[in-house]
N, C-alpha and C positions, 0 to 999 in steps of 0.2 A: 504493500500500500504506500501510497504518497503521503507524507507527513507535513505540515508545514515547520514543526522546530524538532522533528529530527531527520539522522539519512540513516537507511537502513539497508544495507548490501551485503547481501551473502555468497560468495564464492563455490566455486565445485569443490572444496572439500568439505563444504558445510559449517565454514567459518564464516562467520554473521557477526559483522561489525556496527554495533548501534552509535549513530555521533550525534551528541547535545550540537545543534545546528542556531545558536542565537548567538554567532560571533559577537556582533555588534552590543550586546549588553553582558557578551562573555559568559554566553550560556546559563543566566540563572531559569530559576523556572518558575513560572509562572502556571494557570490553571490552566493553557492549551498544552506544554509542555509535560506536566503530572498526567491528564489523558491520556495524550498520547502513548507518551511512555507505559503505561499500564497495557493499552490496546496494543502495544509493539511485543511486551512482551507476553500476552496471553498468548499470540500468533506465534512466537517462538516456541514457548513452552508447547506447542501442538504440532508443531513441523518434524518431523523425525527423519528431517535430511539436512535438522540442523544438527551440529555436534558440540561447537564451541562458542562461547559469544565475547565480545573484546567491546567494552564499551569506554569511550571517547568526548573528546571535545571538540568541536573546529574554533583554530585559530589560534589563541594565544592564554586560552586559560580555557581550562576544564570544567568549573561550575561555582558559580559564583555565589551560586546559595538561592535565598528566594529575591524573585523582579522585587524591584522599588514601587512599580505601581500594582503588583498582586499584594504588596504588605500594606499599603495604604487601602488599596479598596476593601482587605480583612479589617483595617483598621475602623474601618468606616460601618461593619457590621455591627451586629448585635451578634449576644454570645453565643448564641445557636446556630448562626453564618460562619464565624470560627471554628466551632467546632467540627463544622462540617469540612470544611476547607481542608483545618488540620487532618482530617480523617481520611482526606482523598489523599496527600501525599503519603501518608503512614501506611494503606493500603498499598499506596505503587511500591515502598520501601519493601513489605513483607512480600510483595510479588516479585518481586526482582531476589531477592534475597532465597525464596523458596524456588524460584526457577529452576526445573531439573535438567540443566545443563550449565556445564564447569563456565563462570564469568571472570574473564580477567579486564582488569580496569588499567586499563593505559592513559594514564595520568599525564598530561600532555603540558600540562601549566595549572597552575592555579586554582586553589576550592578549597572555601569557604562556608560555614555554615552547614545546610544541606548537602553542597556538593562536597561536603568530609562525610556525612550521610547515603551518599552514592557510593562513594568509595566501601565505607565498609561493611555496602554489602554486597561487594565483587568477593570473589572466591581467591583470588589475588590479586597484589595492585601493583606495578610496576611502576614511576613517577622518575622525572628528569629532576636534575638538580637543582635547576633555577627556578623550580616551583616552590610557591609560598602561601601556608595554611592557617587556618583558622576558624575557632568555633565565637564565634563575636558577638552572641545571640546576649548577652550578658550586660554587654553594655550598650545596648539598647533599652536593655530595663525589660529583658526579656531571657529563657530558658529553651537551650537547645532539646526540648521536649521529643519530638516524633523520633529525632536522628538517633537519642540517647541508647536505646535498645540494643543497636546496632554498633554505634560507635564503643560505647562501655564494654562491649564485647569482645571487639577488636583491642581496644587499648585495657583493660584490665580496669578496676574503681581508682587506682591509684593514680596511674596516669591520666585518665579521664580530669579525676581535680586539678591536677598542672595546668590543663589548657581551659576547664571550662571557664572556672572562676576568674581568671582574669583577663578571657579574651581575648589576648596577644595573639600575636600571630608569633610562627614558627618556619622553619627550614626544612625542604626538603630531608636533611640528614635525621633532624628531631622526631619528624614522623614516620621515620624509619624505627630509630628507640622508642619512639610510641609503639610502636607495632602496626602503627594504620596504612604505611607502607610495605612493600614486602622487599622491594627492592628497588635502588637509585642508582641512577642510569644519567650518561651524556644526553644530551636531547638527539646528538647525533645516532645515537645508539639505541633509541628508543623502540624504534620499530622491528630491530632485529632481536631483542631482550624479549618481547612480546609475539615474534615469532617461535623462538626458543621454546616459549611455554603451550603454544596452541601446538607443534608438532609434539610435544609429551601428553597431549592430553588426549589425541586424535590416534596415539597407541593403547588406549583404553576404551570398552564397551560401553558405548552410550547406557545400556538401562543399568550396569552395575555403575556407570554414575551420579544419576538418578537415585538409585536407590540407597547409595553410600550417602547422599546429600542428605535425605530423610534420615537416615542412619544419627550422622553427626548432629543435626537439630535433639532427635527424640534424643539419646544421650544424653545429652548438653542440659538437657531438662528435667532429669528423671532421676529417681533414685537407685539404690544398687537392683533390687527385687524386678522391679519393672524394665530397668533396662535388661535383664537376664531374661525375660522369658522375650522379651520383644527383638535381641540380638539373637539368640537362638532358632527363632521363628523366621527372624529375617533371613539367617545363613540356612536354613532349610529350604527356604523361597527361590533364595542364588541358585543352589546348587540346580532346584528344580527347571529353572527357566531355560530359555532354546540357547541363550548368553552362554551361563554358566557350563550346560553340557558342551555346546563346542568349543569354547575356550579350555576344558579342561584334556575333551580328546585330543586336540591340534595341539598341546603341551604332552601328552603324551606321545602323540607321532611327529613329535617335530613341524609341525603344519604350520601356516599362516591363518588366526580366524580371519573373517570377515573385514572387522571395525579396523586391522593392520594394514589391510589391504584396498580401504576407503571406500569399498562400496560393499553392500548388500547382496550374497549371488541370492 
């Protein structure tokens, strides 16, 4: 589909590159932007000729958080228009974030705000060095609320208080020791850091990773009892599915499955 603030091109190997498309205000997003992006990626989540997604910025900074005139027209509501608001981004966040397919965020310049909220819930992020971060929601006389989830996750409570509370902005290197990055990169070297990672991912079985993804969520949330009969059940599932049996014949005979070999016979 034609997007108005994003681009959306997927390749024959089934690498699908989503790009934040609002150079001119530096990609923030606004409520056509939160749409879209949801509608881009429920189409992904449903294509199973996609395998990888690499999501981007055009231009010279990656996401700048939320528009200046979608904060003023929230502003301009009543609490039940906010709320709602809030609740359309926090929906696109958990949908991007549950998406079952591995997302690498190629951090290309700049984010801010929300767009540190994008980021951490890419499955990896990759960011150049001359990028410069910040949760700034603070000194606005405001709490980086929907992104919290996501970011607190990535960075750990400890680290989260370093940047929330005082808003500053930080370095590429920082949010690497935050943990929000995964790895810093030349800007020259950006695109081939991020090739790196989609060819390790595209030696892996789309629905085992899919199903690891649910994996690491339920986990993440559960106690020892519950995640035992639920890992169990899951590894019973693996072994049963069309994935699991021929990935484990073609390891026994030596073979190539399917997902190594980039198409489906």
């Amino acid at each position: 589909m034609a997007y108005e603030t994003l681009k959306v091109a997927t390749d024959k190997r089934g690498v699908c590159q989503v790009t934040l498309a609002r150079p001119d205000v530096h990609n923030a997003m606004n409520k056509a932007l939160i749409a879209e992006m949801r509608d881009a990626v429920r189409n992904i989540a449903g294509d199973e000729n996609i395998r990888v997604v690499v999501l981007t910025g055009e231009g010279k900074s990656f996401c700048a958080g939320g528009d200046l005139r979608w904060m003023e027209a929230n502003a301009a509501m009543a609490r039940e228009g906010r709320i709602h608001e809030a609740g359309e981004l926090a929906d696109m966040l958990y949908e991007l974030d549950t998406l079952p397919k591995p997302v690498i965020g190629r951090i290309n310049g700049a984010a801010y705000g929300g767009g540190t909220g994008m980021m951490a819930v890419c499955d990896l992020t990759i960011g150049v060095r001359t990028a410069r971060f910040g949760l700034t929601e603070v000194r606005l006389g405001l709490i980086p609320a929907t992104i919290s989830p996501y970011v607190v996750r990535a960075m750990g409570p400890g680290n989260a208080r370093k940047v929330f509370f005082s808003g500053r902005l930080f370095s590429a290197e920082e949010a690497h020791g935050l943990n929000l990055l995964g790895q810093v990169v030349a800007p020259e070297d950006l695109d081939a850091a991020v090739e790196k990672e989609v060819v390790e991912f595209l030696q892996a079985a789309p629905g085992a990773i899919a199903a690891t993804k649910r994996l690491v969520h339920f986990v993440a949330a559960h106690d020892h009892e519950k995640n035992r009969d639920y890992t169990l059940t899951a590894l019973a599932d693996a072994w049963e599915t069309e994935e699991g049996q021929q990935g484990i014949t073609a390891f026994l005979n030596k073979q190539t499955p399917w997902w190594r070999k980039g198409k489906k016979q």
